[in-house]
C-alpha positions in Angstrom: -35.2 55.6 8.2 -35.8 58.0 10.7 -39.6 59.9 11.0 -39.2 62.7 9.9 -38.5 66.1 12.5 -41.6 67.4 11.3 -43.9 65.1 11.6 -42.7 64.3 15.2 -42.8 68.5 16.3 -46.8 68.2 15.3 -47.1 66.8 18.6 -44.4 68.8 20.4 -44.6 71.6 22.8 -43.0 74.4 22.4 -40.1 73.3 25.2 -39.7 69.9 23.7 -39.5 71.3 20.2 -36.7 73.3 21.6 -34.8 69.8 22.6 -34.8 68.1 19.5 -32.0 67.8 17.0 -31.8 67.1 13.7 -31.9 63.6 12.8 -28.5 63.7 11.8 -26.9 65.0 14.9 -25.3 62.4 17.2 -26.6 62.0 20.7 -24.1 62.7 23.6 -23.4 60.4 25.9 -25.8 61.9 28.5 -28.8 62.0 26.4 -27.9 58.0 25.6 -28.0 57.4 29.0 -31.3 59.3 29.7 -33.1 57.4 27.4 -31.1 54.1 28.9 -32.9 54.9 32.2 -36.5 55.8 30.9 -35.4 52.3 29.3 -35.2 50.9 32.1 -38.1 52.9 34.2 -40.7 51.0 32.0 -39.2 47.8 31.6 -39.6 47.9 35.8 -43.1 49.1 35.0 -43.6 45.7 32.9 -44.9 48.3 30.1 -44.5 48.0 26.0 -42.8 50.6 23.9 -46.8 51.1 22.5 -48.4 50.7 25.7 -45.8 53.7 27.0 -46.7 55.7 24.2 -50.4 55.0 24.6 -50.1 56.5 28.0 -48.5 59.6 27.0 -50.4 60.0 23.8 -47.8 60.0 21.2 -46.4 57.8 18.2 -44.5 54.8 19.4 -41.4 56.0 17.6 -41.3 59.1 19.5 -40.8 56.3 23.1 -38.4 54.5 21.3 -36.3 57.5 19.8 -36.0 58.9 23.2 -34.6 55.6 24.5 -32.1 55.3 21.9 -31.1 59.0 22.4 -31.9 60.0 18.7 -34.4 62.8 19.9 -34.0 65.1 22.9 -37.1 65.3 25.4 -38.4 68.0 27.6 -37.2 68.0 31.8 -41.3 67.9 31.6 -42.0 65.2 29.5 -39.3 62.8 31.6 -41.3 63.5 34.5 -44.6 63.2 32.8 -43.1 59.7 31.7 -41.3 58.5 35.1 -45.3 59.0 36.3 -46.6 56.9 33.8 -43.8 54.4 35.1 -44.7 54.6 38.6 -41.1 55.7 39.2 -41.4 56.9 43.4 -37.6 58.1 44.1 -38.2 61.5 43.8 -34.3 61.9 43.7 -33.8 59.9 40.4 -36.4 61.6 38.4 -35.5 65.1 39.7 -31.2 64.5 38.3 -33.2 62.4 35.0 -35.2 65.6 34.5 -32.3 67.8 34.7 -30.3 65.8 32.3 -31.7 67.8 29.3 -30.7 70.8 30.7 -28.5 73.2 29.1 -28.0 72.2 25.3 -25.3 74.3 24.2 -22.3 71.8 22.7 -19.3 71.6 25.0 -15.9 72.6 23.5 -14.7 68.6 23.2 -17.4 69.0 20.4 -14.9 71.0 18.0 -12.7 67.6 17.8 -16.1 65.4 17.1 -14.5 64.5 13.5 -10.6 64.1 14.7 -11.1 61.4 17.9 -12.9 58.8 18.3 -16.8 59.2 20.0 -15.6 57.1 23.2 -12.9 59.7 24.0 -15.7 62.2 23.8 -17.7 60.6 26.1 -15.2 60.3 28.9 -14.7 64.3 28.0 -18.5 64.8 29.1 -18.9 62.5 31.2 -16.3 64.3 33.5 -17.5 67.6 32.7 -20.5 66.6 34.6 -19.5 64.6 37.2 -19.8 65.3 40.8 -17.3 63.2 41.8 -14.2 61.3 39.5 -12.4 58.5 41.1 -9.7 56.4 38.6 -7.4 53.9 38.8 -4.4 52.8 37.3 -1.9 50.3 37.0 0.6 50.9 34.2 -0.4 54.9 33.3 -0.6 57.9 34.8 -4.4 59.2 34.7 -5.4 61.4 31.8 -6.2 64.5 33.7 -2.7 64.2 35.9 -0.7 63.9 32.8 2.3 66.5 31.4 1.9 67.5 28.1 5.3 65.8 27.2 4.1 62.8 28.9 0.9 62.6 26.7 3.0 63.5 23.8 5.5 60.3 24.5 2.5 58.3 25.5 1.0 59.1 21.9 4.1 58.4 20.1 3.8 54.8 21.2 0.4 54.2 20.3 0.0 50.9 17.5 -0.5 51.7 14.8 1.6 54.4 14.9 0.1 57.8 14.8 0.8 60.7 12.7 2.4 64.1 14.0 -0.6 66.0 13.6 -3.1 63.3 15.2 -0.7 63.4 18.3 -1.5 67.0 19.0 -4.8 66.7 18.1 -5.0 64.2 20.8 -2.4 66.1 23.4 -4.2 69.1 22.7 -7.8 67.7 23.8 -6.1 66.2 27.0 -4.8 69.0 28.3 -8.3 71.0 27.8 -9.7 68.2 29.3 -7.7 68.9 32.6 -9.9 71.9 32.9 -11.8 70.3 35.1 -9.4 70.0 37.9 -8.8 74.0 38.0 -12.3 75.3 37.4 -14.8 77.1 40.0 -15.6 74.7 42.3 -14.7 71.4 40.8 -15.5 67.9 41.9 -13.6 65.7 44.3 -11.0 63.8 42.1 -9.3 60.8 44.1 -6.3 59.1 41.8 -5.3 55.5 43.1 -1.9 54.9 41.1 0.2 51.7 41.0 3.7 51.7 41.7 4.3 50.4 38.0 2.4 53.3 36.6 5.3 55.8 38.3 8.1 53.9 37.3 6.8 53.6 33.4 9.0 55.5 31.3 7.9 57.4 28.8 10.0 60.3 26.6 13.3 61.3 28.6 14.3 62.1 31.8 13.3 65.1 31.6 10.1 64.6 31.2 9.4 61.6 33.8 11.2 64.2 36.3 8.5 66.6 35.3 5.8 64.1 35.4 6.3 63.2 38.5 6.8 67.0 39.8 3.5 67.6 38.5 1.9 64.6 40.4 2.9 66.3 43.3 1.5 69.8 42.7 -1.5 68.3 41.6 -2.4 66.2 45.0 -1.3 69.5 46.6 -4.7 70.7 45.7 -7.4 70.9 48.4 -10.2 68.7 45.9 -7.0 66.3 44.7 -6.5 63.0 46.4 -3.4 61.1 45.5 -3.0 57.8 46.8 -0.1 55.4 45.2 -0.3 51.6 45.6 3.2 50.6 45.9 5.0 46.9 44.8 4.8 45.6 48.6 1.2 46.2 49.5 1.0 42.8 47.5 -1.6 41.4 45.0 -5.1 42.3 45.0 -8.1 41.4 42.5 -8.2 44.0 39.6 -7.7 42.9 35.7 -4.5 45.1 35.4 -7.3 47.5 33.2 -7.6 51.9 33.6 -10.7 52.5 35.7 -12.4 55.7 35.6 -15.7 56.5 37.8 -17.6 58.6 37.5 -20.1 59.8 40.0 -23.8 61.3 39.2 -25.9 63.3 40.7 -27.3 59.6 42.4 -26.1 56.7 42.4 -28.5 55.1 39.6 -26.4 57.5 37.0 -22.6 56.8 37.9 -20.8 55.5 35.1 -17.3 53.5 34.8 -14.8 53.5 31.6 -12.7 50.9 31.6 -9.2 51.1 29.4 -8.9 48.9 26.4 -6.5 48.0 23.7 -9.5 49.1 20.9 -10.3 52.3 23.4 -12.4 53.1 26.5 -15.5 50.9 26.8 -18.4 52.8 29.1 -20.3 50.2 31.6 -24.0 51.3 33.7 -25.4 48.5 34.9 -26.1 48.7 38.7 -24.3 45.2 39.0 -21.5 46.4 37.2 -20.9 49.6 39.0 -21.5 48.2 42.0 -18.5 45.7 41.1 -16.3 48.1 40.3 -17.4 50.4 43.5 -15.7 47.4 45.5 -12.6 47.3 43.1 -11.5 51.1 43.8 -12.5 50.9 47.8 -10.0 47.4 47.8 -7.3 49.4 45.6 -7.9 53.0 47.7 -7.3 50.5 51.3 -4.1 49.0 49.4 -2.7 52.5 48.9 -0.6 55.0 51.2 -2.1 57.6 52.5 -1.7 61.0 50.7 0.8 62.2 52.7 3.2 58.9 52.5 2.2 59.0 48.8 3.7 62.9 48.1 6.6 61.3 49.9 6.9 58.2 48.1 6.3 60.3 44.5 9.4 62.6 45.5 12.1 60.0 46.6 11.3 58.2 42.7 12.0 62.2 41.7 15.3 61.2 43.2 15.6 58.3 41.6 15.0 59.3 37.9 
């Protein structure tokens, strides 16, 4: 059982009263990861969940709500904590403090009861990003996808889907591309595989399309399309979707990797750093944007 919101607030401020939730509210992705870091922060300091909360003069079920991202926490009280931690990159705790920020619920929040959580979290996890870098070997990336494409792509999914929980799912991807088209948006660099391009999915038609669309897209000034075609030879990757995405500093990036039971979300510097060295291999594989537009239209031909 959860303490209750009451008895926690006694202790609040007035800002951090603000932040919390209601114990049965689930906690985004970003606050998760905030309290993943202040996780971390203390376990550097070689400090106990009571010891932490000794410091800071509250219940030890506050620290350890925070960490598991049940209860929101003021910008002030992370940096009252990251003190307490000895925490000295001024960088770090100034994005960690800004994490609460503004706590109005993003619009992926309207399909919270229709898809799964992990397709939520790539949806917020791009909305913040500074920077998106993916990779792919046998499918297009999300954001670059037609509607028709999706819809195809959904069609095939085991077990088979119903209509209405395709276009519940085409419907989200496409307001997920949002991101790509809004006022000032982040970099997005999209490493694609040969095998991804010549995957067919729905009719010509619509590979024709998909394709055309590729094309507009790396058109755009913040779009970086680079395609990794069948002679540039083997290189180390498991053949799995990799999405990065880039905090505000390093310490806060985050990777989704494609699996067959859904996207699995990795943040351990060792990790990220692994994957880091996958895309730069897979980006020095690839033609350079202008071959790529060029190589994407004669397959156009081809279809």
């Amino acid at each position: 059982m959860f303490p209750r919101v009451g008895y926690l607030c006694n202790a609040c401020t007035d800002e951090e009263k603000q932040s919390m939730p209601e114990p049965s509210s689930l906690p985004t992705v970003r606050r998760r990861r905030l309290g993943t870091e202040l996780r971390r922060l203390r376990e550097r300091a070689d400090l106990s969940v009571t010891e932490a909360a000794a410091l800071l003069g509250v219940p030890q079920s506050r620290i350890s709500n925070i960490e598991a991202g049940r209860y929101g926490v003021s910008g002030d009280r992370v940096r009252a904590l990251a003190g307490h931690y000895d925490c000295t990159d001024g960088e770090l705790v100034d994005a960690l403090a800004a994490m609460p920020g503004d706590r109005r619920r993003g619009w992926w929040e309207e399909y919270r009861d229709i898809l799964s959580p992990r397709m939520l979290d790539l949806t917020e996890l791009e909305h913040h990003a500074t920077r998106i870098r993916v990779a792919q070997i046998i499918n297009i990336p999300g954001l670059l996808q037609t509607a028709a494409h999706a819809r195809a792509l959904f069609d095939q999914t085991v077990p088979q889907l119903k209509p209405h929980e395709i276009e519940h799912r085409v419907s989200h991807r496409v307001k997920r591309q949002a991101v790509l088209h809004r006022d000032q948006p982040s970099p997005y660099t999209a490493i694609i595989h040969e095998a991804a391009l010549r995957m067919r999915f729905g009719d010509r038609t619509t590979n024709r399309d998909q394709l055309g669309h590729l094309i507009d897209m790396g058109d755009l000034d913040h779009v970086t399309l680079a395609v990794v075609p069948f002679e540039s030879g083997p290189f180390h990757t498991s053949g799995q979707g990799v999405d990065y995405l880039h905090g505000p500093v390093r310490q806060l990036d985050t990777v989704q990797i494609d699996t067959d039971h859904g996207g699995e979300l990795i943040d351990s510097p060792a990790q990220l750093e692994r994957y880091r060295l996958v895309l730069d291999r897979m980006e020095r594989a690839a033609l350079a944007p202008a071959k790529s537009r060029d190589f994407i239209a004669q397959l156009i031909k081809d279809v």
